[in-house]
Backbone as a printed PyTorch tensor [residue, N CA C, xyz], in Angstrom:
tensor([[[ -8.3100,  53.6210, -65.4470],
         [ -7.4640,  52.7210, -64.6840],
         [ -7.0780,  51.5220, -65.5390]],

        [[ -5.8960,  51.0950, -65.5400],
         [ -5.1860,  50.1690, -66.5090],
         [ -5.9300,  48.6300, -65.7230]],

        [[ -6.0230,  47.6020, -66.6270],
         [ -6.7610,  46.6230, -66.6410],
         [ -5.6470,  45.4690, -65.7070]],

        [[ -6.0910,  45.3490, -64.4840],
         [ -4.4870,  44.1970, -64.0790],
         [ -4.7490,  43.0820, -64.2150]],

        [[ -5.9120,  42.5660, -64.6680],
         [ -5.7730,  40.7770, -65.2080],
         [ -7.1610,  40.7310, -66.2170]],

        [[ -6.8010,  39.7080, -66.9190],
         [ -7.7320,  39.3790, -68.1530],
         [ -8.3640,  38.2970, -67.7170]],

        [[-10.0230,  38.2010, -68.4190],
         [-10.7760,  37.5430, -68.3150],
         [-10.8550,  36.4650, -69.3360]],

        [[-10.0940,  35.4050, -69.2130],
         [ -9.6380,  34.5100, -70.2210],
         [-11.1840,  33.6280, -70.2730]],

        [[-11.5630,  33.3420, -71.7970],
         [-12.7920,  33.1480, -72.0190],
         [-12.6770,  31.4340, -71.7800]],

        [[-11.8230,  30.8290, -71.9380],
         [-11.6130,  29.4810, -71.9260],
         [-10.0000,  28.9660, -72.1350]],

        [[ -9.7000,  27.7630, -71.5380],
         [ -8.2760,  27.7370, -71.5830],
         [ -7.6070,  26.8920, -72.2180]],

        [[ -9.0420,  25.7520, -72.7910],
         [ -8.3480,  25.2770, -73.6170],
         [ -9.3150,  25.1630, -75.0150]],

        [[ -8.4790,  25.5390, -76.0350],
         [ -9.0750,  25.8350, -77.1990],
         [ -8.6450,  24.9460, -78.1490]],

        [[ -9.8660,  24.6380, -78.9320],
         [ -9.7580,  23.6130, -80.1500],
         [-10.0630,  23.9850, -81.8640]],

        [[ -9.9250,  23.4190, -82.7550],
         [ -9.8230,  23.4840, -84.0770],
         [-11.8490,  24.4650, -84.3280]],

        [[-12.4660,  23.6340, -82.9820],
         [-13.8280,  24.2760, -83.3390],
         [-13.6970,  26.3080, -83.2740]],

        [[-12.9790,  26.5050, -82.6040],
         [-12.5710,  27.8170, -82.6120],
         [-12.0110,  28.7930, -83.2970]],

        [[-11.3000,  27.5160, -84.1730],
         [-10.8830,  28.3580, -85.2440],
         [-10.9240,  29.7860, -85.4170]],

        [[-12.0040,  30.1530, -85.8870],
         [-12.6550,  31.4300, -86.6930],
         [-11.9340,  32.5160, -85.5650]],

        [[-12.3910,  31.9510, -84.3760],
         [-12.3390,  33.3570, -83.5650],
         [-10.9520,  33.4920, -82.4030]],

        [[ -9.8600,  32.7000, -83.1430],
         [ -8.2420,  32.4390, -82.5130],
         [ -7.9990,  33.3440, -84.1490]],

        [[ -6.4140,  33.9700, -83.4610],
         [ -5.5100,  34.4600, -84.7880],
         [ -4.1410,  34.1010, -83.8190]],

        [[ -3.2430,  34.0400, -85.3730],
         [ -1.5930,  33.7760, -84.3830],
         [ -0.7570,  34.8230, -84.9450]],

        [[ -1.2050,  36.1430, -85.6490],
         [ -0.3560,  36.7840, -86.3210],
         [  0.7050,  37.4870, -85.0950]],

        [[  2.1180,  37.0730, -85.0580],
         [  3.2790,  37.8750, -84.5310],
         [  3.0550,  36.9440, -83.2380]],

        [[  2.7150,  35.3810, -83.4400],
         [  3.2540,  34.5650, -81.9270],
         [  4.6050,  34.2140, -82.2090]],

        [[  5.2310,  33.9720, -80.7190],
         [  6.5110,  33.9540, -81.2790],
         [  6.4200,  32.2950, -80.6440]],

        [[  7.0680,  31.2920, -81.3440],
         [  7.4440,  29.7500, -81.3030],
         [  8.8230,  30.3390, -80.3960]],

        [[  8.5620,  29.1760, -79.6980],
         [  9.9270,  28.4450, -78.6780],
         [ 10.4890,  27.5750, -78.4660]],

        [[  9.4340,  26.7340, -78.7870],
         [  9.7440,  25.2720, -79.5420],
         [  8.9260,  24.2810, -80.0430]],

        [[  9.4120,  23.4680, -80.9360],
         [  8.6320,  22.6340, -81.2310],
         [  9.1760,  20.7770, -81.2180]],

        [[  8.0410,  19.8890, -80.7520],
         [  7.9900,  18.2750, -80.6120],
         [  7.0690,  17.6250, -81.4360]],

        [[  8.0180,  16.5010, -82.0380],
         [  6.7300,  15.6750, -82.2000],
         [  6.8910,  14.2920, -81.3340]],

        [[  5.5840,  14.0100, -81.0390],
         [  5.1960,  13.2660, -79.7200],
         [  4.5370,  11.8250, -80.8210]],

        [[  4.8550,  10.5450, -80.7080],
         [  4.5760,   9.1150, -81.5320],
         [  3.6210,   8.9190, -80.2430]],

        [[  2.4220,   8.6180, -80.4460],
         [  1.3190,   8.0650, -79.3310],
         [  1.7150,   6.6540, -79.3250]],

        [[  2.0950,   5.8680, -78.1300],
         [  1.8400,   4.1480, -78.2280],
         [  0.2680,   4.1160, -77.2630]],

        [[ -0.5040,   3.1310, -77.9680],
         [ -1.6430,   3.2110, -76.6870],
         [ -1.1560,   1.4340, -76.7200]],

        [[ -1.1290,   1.4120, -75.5360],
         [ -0.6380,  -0.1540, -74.7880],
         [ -2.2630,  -1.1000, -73.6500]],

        [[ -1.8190,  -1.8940, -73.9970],
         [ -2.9490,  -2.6610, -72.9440],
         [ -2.0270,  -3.1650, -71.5940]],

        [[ -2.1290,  -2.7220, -70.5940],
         [ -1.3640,  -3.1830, -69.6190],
         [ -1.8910,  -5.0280, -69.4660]],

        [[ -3.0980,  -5.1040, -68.9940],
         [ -3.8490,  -6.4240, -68.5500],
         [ -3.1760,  -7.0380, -69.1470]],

        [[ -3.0610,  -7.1130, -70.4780],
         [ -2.7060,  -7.9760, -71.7620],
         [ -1.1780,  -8.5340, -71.7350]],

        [[ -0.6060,  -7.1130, -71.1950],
         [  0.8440,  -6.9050, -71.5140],
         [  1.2460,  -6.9940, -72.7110]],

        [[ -0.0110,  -5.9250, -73.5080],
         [  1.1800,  -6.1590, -74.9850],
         [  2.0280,  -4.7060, -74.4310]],

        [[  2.5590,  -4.6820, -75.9670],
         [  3.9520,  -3.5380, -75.8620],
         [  3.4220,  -2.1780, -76.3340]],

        [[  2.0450,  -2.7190, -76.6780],
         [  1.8710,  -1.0900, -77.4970],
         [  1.4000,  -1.4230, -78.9020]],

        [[  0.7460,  -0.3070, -79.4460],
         [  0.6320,   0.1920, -80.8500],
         [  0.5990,   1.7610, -81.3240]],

        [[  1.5990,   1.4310, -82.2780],
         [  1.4890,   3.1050, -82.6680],
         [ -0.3110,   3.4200, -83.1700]],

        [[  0.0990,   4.5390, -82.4500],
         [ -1.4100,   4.9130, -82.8300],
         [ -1.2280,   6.8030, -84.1660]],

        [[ -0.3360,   7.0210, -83.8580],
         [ -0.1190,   8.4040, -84.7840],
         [  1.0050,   9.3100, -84.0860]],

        [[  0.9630,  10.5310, -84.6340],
         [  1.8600,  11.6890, -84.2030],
         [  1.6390,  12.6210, -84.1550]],

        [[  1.6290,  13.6650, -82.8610],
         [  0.9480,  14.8070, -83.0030],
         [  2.4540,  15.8840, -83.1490]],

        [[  2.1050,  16.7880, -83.4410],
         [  3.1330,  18.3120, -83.6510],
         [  3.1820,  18.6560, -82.3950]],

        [[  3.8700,  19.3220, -81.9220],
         [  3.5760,  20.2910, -80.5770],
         [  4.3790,  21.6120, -80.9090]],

        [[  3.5520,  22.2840, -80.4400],
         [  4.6400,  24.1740, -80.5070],
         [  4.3440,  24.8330, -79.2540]],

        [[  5.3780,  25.4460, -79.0360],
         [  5.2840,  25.7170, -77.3980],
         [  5.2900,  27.2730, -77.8530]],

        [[  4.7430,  27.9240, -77.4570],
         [  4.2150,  29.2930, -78.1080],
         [  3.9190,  30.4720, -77.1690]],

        [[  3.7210,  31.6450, -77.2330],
         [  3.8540,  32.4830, -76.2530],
         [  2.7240,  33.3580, -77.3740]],

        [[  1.3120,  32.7690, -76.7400],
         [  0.0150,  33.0240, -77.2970],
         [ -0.7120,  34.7820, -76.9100]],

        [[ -0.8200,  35.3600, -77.8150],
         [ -1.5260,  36.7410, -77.7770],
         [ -3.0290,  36.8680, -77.3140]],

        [[ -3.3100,  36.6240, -76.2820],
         [ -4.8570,  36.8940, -76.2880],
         [ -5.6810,  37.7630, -76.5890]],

        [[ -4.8800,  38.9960, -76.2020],
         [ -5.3810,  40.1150, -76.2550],
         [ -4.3990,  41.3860, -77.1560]],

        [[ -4.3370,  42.3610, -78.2190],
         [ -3.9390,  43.4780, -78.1880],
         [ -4.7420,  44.6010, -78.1330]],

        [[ -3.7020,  45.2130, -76.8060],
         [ -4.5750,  46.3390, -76.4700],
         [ -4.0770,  47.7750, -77.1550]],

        [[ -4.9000,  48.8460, -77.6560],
         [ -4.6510,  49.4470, -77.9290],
         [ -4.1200,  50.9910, -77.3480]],

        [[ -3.2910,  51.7620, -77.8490],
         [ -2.7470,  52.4440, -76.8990],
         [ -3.5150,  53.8470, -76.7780]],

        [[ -3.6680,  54.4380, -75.6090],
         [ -4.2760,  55.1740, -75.3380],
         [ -3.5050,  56.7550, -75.6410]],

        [[ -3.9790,  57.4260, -76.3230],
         [ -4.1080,  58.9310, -77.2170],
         [ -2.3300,  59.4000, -76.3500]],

        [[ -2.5690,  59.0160, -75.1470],
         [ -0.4840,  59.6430, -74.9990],
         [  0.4550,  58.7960, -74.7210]],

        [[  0.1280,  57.2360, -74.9180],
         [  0.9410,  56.6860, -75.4050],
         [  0.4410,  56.0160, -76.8490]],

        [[  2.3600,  55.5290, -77.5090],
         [  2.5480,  55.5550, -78.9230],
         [  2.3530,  54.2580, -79.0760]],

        [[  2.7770,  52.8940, -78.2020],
         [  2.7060,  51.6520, -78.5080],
         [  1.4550,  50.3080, -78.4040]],

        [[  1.3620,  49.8730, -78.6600],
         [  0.6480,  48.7640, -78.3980],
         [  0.9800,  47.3490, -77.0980]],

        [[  0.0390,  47.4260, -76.1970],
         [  0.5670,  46.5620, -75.5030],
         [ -0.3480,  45.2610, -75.9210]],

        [[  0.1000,  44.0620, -74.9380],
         [ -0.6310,  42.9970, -75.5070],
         [ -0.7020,  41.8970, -74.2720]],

        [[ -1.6720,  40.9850, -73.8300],
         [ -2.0850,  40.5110, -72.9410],
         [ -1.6960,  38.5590, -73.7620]],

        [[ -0.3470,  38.3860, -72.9310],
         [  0.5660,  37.0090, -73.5780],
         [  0.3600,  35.9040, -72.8950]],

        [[  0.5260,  34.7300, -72.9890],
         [  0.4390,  33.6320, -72.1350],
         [  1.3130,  32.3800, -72.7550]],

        [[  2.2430,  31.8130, -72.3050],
         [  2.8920,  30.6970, -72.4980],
         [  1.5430,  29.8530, -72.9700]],

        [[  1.9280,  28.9550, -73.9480],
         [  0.5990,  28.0060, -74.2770],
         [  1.2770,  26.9320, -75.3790]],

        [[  0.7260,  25.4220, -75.1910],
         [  0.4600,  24.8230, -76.0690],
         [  0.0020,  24.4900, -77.1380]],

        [[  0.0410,  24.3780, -78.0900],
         [ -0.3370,  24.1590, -79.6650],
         [ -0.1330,  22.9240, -80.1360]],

        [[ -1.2580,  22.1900, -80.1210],
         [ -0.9440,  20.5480, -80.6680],
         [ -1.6640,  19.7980, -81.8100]],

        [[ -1.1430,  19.8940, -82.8890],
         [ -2.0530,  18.9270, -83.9120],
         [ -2.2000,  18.0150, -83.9600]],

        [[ -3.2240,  17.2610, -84.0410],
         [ -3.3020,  15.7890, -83.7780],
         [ -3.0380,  14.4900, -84.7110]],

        [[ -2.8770,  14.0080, -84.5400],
         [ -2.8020,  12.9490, -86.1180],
         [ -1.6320,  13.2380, -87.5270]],

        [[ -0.9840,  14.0320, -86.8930],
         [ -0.1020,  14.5990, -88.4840],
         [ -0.1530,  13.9350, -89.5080]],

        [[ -0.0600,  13.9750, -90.6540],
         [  0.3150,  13.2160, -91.8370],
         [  1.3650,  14.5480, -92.9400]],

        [[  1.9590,  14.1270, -93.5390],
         [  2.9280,  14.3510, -94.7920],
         [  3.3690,  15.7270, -94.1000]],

        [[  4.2220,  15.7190, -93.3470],
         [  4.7800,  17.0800, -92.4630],
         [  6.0700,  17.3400, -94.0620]],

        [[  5.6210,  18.8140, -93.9390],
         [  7.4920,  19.4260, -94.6190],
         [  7.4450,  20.8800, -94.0960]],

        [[  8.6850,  21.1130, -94.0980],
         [  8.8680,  22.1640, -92.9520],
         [  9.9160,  23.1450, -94.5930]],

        [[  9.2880,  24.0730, -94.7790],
         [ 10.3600,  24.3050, -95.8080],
         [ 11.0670,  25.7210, -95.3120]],

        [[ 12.5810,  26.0150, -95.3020],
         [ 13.1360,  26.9680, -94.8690],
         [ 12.7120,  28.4430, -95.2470]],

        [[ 12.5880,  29.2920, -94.2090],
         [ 12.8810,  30.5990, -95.2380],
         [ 13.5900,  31.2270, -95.0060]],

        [[ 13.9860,  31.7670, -96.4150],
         [ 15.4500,  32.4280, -96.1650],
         [ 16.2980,  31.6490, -95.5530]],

        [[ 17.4800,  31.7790, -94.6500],
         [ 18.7730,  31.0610, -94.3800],
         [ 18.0110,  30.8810, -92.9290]],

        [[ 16.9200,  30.8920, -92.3650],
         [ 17.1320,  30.3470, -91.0970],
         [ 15.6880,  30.1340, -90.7750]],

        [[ 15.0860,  29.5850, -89.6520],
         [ 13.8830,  28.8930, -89.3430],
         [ 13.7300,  30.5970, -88.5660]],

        [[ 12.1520,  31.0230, -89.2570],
         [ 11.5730,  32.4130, -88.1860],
         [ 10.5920,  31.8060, -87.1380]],

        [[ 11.0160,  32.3530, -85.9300],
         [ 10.6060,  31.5780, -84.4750],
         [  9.5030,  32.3790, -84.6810]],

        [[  8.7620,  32.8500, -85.4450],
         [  6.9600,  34.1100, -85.5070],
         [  6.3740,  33.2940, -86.3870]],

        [[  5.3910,  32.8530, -86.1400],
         [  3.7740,  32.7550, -86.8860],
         [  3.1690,  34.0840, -87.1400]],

        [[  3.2520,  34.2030, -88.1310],
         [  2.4930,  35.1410, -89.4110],
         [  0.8220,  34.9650, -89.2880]],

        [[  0.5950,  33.3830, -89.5200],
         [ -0.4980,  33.2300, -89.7020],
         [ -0.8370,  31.7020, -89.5140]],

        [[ -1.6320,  31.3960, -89.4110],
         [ -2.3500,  29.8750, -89.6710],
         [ -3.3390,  29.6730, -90.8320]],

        [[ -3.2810,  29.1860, -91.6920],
         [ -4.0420,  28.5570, -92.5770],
         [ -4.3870,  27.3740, -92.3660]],

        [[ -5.7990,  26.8140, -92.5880],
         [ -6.6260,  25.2350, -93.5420],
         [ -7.1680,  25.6130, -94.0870]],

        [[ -7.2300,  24.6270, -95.2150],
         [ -8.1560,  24.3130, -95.8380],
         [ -8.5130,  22.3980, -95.6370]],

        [[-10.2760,  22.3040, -95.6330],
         [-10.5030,  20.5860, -96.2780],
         [ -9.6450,  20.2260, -96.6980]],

        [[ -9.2870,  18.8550, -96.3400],
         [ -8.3880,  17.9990, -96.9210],
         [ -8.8970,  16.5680, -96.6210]],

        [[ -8.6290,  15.5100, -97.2960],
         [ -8.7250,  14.3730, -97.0960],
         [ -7.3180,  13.2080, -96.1410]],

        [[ -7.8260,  12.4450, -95.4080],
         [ -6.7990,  11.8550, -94.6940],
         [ -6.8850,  10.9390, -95.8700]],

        [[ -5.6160,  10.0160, -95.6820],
         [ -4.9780,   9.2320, -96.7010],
         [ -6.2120,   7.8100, -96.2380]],

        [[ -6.5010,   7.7710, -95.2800],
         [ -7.1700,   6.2860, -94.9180],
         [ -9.1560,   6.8820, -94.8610]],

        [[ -9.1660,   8.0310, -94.9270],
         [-11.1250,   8.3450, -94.7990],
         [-11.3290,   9.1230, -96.4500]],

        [[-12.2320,  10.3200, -95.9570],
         [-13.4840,  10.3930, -96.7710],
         [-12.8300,  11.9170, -96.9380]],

        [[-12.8900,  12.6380, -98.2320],
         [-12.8250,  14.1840, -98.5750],
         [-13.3980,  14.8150, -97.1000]],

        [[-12.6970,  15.8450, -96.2620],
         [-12.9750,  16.8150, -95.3200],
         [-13.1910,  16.1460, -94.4170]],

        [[-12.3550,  15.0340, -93.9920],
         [-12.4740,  14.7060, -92.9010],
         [-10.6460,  15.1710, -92.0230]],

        [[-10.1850,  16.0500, -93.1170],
         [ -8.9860,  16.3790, -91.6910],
         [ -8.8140,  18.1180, -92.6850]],

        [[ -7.9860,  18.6850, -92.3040],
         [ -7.1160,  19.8660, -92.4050],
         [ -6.2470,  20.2650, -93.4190]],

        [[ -5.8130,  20.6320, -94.2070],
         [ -4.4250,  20.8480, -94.4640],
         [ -3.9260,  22.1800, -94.1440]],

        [[ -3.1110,  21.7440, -92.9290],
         [ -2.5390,  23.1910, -92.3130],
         [ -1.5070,  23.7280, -93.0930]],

        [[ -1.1200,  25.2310, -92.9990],
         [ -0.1330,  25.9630, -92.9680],
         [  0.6950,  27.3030, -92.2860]],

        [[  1.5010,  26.9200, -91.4110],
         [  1.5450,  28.1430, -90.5980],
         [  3.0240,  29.1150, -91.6280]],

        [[  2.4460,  29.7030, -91.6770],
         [  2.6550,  31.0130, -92.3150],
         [  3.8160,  31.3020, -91.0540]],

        [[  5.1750,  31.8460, -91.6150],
         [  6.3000,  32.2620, -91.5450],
         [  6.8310,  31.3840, -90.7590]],

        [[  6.4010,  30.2710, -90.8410],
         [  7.5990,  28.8820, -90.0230],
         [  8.2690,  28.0510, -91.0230]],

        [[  6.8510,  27.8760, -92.0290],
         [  7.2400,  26.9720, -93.3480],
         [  6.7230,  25.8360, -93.1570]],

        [[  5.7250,  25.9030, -92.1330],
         [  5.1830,  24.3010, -92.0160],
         [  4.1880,  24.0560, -92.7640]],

        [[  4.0070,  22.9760, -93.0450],
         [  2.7990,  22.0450, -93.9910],
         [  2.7280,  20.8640, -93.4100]],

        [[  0.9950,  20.5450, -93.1870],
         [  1.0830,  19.2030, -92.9930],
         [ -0.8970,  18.9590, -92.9440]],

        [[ -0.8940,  17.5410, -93.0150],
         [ -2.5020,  17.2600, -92.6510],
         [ -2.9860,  17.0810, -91.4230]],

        [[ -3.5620,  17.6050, -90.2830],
         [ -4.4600,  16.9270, -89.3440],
         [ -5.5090,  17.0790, -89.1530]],

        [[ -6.1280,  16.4070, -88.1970],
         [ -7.8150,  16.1980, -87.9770],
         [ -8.1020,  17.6260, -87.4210]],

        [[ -7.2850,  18.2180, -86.0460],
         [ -7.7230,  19.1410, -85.9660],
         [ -6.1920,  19.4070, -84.4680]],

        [[ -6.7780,  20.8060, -83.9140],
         [ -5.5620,  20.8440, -82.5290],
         [ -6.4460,  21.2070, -81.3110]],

        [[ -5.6960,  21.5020, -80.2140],
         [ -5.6070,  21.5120, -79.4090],
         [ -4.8940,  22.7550, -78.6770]],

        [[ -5.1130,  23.8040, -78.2520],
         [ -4.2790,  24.9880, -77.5380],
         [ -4.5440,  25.1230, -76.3190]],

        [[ -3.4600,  24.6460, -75.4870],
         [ -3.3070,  24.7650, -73.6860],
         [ -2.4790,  26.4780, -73.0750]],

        [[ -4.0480,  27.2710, -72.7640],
         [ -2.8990,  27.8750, -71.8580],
         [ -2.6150,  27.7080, -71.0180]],

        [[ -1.3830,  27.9210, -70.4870],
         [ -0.5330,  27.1340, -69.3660],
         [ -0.5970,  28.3410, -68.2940]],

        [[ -0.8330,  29.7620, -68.6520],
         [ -0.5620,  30.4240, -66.9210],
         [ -1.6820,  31.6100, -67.5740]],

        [[ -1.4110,  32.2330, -66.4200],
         [ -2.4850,  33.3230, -66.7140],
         [ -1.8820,  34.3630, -67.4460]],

        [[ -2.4320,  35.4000, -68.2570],
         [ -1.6860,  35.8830, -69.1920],
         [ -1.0250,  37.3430, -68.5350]],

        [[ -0.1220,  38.1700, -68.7350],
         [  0.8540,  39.0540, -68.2900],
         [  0.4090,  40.0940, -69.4960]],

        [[  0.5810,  41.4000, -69.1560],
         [  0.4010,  42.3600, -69.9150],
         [  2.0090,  43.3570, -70.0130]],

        [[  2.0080,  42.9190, -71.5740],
         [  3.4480,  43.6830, -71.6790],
         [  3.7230,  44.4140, -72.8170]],

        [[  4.6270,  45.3800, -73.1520],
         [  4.7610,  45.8940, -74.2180],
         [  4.9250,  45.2230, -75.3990]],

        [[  5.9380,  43.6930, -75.3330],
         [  6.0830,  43.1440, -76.4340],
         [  5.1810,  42.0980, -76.4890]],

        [[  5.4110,  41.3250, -77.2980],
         [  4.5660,  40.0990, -78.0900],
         [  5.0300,  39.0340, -77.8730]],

        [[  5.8870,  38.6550, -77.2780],
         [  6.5860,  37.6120, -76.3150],
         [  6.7100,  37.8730, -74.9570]],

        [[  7.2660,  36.9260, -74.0670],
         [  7.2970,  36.6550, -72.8180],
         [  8.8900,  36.2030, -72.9640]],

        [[  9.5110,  36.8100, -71.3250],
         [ 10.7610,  36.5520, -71.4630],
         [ 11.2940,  34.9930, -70.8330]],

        [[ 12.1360,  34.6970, -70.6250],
         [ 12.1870,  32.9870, -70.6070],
         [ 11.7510,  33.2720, -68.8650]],

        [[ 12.0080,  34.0140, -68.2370],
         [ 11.3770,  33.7310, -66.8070],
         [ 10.0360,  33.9910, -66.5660]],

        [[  9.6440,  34.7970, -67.4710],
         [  8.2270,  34.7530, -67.1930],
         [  7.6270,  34.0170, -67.7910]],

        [[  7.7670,  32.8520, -68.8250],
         [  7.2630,  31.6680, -69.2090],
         [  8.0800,  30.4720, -68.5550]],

        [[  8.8020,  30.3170, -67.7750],
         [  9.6010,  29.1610, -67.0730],
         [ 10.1750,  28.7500, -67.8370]],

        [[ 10.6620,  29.0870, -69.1180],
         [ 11.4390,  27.8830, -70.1860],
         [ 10.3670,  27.9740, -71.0780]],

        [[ 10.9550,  26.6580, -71.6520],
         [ 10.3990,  25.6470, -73.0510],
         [  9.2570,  24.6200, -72.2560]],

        [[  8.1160,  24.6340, -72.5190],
         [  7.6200,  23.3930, -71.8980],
         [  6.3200,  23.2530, -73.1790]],

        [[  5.9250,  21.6120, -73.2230],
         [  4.9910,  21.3040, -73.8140],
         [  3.7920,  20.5970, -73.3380]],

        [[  3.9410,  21.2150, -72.3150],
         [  2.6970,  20.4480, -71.1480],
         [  0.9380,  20.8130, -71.8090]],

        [[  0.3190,  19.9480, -71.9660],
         [ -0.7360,  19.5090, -72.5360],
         [ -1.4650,  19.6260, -71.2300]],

        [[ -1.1310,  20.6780, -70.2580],
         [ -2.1360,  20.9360, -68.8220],
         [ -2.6120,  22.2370, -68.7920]],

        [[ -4.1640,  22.6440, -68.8280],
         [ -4.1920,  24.0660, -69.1990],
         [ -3.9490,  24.9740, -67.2870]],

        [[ -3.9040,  25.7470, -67.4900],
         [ -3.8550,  26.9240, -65.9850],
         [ -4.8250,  26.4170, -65.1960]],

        [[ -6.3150,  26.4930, -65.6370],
         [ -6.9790,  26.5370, -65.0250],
         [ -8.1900,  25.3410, -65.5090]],

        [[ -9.2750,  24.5010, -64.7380],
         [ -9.8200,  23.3990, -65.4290],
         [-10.8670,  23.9790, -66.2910]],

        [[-11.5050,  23.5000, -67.1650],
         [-12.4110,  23.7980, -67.9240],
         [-13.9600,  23.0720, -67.2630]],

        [[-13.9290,  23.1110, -66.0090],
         [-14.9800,  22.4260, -65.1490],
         [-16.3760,  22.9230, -65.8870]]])
């Protein structure tokens, strides 16, 4: 009997997870970057920049399932989700080929040093087939709904509602 909902292990996932997240063949939908002001109301000051995080709005693979002896394809268990690095530093986005590929290949870090601390205290990311480069401390991944089981590796714009970068996962992490 075919599986009708997944047992999502947690919903919102961080840099500590690393090891046991992959992004090979997510497909990007969009991406923000978000300038933090943290403000003192009491005070009424105006604010201070505090940094900049990345955001990628992503249509996350939880699961691929494999296909059973009479069928030929692979299905895969998807979920609209957030992707947020925190703190960016020295972002370059370099083209490939003549146009930006909306698929993550892969994610890479390695240790890196932030420009203001100590050797290995941040990241140096690279996501593989976007062309991004940059330093942060670490991210943040919100899934946003429960995940859908479908032949492809994306979600179509109605079954993810759009573009959204909501930093609210599905369900609480109580």
């Amino acid at each position: 009997m075919a599986q009708t909902k997944l047992d999502v292990e947690r919903w919102i996932w961080t840099d500590a997870d690393f090891e046991k997240m992959g992004w090979h063949d997510v497909r990007v939908h969009g991406i923000a970057r978000y300038e933090k002001v943290e403000r003192d109301e009491e005070k009424g000051s105006e604010g201070h920049f505090s940094g900049v995080d990345l955001l990628l709005d992503i249509d996350y693979i939880l699961k691929w399932v494999k296909p059973e002896a009479s069928k030929r394809n692979y299905e895969f268990w998807v979920a609209p989700s957030t992707l947020v690095f925190e703190g960016i530093l020295d972002f370059e986005m370099k083209w490939v080929g003549s146009y930006f590929d909306w698929e993550i290949y892969d994610i890479n870090r390695q240790p890196a040093r932030y420009p203001t601390g100590t050797a290995g205290d941040c990241w140096k990311w690279e996501i593989d087939g976007t062309g991004m480069n940059f330093l942060a401390r670490g991210y943040k991944q919100y899934i946003r709904r429960e995940p859908l089981l479908t032949r492809f590796q994306y979600l179509t714009w109605e079954e993810r509602d759009g573009v959204s970068f909501s930093k609210r996962a599905w369900k609480s992490e109580a």
